[in-house]
C-alpha positions in Angstrom: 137.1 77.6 81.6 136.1 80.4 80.5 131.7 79.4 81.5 133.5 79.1 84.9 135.0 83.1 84.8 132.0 84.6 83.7 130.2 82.0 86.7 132.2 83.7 89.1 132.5 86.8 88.1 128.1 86.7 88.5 128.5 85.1 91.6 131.0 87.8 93.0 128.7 90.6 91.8 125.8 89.2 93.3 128.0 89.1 96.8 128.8 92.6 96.5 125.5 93.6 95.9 124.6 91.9 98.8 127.3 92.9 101.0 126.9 96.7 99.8 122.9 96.0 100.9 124.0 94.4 104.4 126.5 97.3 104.7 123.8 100.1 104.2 121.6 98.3 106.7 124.1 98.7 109.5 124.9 101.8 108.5 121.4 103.1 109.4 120.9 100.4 112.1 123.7 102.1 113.9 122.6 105.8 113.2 119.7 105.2 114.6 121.1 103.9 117.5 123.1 107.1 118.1 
């Protein structure tokens, strides 16, 4: 159980890095639309 936690807990990190990174990239796709 506790291979599975640490598992996720990677897995939700790398998701959050990738949503801050998608984030950022509409931020400035948007700004530059302005």
């Amino acid at each position: 159980m506790k291979k599975t936690k640490e598992k996720y807990r990677a897995k939700s990190t790398k998701q959050k890095k990738r949503l801050a990174k998608n984030t950022k990239r509409f931020d400035s796709c948007s700004e530059s639309e302005n």
